[in-house]
FIKOLZA-1660 file (N, C-alpha, C; in steps of 0.1 Angstrom, whole numbers, plus 5000, padded with zeros to 4 digits):
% residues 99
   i   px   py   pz ch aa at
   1 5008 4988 5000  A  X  N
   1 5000 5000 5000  A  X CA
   1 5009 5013 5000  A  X  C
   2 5022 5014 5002  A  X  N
   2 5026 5025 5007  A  X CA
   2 5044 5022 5005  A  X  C
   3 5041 5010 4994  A  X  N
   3 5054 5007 4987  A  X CA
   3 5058 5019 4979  A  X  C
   4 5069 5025 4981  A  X  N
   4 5076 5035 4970  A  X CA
   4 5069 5045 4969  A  X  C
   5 5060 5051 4980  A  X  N
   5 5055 5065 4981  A  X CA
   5 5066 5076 4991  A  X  C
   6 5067 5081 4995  A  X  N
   6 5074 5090 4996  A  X CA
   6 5063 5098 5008  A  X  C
   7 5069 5109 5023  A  X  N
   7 5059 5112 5032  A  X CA
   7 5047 5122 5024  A  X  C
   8 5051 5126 5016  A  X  N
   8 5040 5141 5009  A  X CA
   8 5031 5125 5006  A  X  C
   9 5035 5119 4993  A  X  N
   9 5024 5114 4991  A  X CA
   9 5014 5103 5002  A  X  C
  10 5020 5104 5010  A  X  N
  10 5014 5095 5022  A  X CA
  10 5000 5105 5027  A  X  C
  11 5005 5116 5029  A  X  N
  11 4999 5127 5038  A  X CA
  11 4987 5133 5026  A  X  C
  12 4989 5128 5012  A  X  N
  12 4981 5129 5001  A  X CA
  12 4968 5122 5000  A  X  C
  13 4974 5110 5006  A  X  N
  13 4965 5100 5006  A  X CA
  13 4952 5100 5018  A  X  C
  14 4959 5105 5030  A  X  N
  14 4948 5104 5041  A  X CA
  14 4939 5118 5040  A  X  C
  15 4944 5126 5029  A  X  N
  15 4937 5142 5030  A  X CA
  15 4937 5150 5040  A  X  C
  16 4924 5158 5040  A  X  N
  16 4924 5171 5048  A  X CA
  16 4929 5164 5062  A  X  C
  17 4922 5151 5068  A  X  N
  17 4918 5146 5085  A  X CA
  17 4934 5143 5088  A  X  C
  18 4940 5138 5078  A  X  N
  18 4954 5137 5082  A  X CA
  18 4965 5147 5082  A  X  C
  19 4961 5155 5077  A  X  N
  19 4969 5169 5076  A  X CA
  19 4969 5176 5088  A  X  C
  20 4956 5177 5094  A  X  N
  20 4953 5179 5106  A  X CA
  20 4959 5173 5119  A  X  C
  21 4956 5160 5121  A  X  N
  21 4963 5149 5131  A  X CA
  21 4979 5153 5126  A  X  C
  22 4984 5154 5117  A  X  N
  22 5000 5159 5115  A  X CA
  22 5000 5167 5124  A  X  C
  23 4996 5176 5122  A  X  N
  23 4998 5196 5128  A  X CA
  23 4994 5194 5141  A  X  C
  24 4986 5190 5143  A  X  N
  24 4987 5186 5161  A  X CA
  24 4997 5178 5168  A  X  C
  25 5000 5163 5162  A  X  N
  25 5011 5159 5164  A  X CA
  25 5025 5167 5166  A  X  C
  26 5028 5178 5157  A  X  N
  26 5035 5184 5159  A  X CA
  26 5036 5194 5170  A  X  C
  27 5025 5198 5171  A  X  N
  27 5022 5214 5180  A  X CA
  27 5022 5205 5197  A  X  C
  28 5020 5189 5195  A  X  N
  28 5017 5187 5210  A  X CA
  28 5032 5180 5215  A  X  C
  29 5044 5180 5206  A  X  N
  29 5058 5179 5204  A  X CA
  29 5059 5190 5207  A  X  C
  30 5057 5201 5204  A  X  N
  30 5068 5212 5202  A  X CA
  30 5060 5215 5214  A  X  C
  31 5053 5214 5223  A  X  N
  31 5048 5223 5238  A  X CA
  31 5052 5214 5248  A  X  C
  32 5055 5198 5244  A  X  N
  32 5060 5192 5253  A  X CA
  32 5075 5194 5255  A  X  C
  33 5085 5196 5245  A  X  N
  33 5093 5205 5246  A  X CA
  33 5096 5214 5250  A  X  C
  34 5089 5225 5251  A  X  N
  34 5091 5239 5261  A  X CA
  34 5082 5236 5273  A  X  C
  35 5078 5226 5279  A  X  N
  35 5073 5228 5291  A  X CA
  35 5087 5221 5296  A  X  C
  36 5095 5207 5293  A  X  N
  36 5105 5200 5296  A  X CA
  36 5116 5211 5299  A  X  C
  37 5116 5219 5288  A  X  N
  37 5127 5232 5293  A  X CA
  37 5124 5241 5304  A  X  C
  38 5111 5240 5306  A  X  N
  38 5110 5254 5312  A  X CA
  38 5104 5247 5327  A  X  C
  39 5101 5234 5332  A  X  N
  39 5105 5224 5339  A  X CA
  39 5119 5227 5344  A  X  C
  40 5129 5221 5335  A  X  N
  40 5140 5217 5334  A  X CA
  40 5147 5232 5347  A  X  C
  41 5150 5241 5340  A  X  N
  41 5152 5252 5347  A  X CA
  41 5147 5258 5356  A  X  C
  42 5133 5255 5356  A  X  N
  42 5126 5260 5378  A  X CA
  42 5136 5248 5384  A  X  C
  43 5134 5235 5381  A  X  N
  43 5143 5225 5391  A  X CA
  43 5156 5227 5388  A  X  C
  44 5162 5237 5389  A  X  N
  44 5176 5240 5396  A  X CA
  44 5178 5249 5409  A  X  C
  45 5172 5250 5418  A  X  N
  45 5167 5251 5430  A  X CA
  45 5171 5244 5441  A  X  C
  46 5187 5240 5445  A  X  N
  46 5187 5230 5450  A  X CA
  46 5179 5227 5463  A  X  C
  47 5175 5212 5460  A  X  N
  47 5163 5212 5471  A  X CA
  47 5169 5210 5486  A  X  C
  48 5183 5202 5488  A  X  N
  48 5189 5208 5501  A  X CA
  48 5184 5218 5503  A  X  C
  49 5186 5231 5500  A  X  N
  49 5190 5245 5506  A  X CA
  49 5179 5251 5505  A  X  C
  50 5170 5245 5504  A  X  N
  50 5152 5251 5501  A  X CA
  50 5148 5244 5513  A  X  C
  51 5151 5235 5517  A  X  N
  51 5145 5226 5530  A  X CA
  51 5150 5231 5541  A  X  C
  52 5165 5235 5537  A  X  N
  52 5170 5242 5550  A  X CA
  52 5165 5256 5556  A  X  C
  53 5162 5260 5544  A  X  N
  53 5156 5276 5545  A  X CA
  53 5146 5275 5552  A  X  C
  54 5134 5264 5545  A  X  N
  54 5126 5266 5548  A  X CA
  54 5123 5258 5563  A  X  C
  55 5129 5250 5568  A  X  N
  55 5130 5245 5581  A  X CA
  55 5136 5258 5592  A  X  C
  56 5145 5264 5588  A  X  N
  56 5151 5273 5596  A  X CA
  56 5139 5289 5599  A  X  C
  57 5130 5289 5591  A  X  N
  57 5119 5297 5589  A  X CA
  57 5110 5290 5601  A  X  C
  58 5105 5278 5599  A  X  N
  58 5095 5273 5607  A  X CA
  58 5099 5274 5621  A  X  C
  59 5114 5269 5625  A  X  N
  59 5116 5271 5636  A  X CA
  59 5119 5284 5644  A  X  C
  60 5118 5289 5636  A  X  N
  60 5118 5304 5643  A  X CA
  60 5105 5308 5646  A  X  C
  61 5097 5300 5638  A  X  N
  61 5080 5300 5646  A  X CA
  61 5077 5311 5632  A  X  C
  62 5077 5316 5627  A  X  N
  62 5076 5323 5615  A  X CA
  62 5065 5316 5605  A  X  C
  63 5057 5311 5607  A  X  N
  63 5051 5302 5596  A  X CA
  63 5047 5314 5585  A  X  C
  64 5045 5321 5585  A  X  N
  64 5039 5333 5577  A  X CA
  64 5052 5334 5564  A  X  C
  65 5061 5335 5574  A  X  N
  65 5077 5341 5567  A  X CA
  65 5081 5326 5555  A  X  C
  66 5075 5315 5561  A  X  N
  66 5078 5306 5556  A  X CA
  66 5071 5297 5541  A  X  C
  67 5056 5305 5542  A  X  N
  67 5051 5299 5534  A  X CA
  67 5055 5311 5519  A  X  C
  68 5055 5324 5526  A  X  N
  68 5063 5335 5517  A  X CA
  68 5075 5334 5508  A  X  C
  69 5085 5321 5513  A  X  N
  69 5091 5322 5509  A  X CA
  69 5094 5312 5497  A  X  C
  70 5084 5304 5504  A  X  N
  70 5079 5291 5495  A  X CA
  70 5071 5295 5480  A  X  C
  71 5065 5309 5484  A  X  N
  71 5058 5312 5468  A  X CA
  71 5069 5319 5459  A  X  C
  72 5081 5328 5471  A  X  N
  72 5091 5332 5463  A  X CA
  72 5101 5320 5453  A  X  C
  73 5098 5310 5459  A  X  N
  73 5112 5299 5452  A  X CA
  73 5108 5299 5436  A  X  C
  74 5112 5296 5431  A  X  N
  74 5107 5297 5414  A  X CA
  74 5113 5284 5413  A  X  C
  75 5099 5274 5424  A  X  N
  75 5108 5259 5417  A  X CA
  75 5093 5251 5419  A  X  C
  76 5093 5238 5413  A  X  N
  76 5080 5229 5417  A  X CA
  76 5076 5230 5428  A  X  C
  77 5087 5227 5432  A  X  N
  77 5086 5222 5449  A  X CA
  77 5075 5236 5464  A  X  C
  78 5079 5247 5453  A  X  N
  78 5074 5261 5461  A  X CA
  78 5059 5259 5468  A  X  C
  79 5052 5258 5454  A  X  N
  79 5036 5258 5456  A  X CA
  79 5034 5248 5464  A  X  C
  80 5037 5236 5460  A  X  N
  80 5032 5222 5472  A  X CA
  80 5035 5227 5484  A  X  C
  81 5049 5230 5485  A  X  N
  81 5051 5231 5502  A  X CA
  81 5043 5242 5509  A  X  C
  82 5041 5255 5498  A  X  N
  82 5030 5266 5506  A  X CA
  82 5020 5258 5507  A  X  C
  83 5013 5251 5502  A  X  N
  83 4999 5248 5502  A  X CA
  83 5003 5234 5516  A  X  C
  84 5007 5229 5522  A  X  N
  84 5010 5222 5532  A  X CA
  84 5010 5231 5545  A  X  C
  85 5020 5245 5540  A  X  N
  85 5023 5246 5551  A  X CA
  85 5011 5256 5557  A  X  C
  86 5007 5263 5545  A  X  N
  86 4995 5268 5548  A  X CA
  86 4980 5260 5555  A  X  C
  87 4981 5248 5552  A  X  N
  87 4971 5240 5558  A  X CA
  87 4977 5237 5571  A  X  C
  88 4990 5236 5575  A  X  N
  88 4998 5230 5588  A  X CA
  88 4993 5241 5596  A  X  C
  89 4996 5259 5593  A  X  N
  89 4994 5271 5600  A  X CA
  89 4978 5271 5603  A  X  C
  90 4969 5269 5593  A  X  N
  90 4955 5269 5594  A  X CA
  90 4950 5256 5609  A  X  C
  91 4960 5245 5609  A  X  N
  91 4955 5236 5619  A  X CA
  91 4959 5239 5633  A  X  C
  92 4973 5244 5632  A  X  N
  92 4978 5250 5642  A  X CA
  92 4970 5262 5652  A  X  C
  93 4963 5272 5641  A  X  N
  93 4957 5280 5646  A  X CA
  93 4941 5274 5656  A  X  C
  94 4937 5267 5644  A  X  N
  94 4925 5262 5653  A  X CA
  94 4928 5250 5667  A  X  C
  95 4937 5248 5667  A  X  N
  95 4941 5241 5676  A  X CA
  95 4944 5250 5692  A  X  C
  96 4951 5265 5691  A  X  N
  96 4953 5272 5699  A  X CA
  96 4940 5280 5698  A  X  C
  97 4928 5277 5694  A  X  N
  97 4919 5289 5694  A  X CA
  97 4909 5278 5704  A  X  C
  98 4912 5267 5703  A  X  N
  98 4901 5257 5711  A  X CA
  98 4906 5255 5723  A  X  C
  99 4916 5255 5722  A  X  N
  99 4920 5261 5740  A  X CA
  99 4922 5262 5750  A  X  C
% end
């Protein structure tokens, strides 16, 4: 079926529907590419020194200071840990308001 055709005429053959499924194929290559990069570069953040930070924050009782600093990091890891520690500060509080 597709002895000694060549890709144009392949892409000839399936018409408009396959021209389409091409151009997506490509466009969902070319964005999984720039997310991999742009991935690639938040995760250089070393996570040692983000844990240290951010442990050395908590223990100073700072939870505020801590979760702040967590939206500052420009790394994956930022948003999870605010959203933890913000729920950790929210339990803490109701804990000391009950009394």
């Amino acid at each position: 079926m597709f002895d000694g055709k060549n890709f144009i005429e392949i892409l000839n053959m399936g018409g408009w529907a396959l021209y389409v499924l091409f151009a997506a194929s490509v466009l969902s290559i070319a964005v999984i590419c720039l997310k991999s990069v742009e991935f690639w570069r938040k995760s250089r953040v070393k996570r040692k020194d983000f844990i240290r930070e951010l442990i050395k924050k908590i223990r100073e009782e700072k939870i505020d200071k801590a979760i702040d600093y967590c939206e500052e990091v420009n790394s994956p890891m930022g948003p999870v840990v605010a959203t933890v520690a913000t729920k950790f500060a929210l339990a803490l509080e109701s804990k000391i308001s009950t009394k």
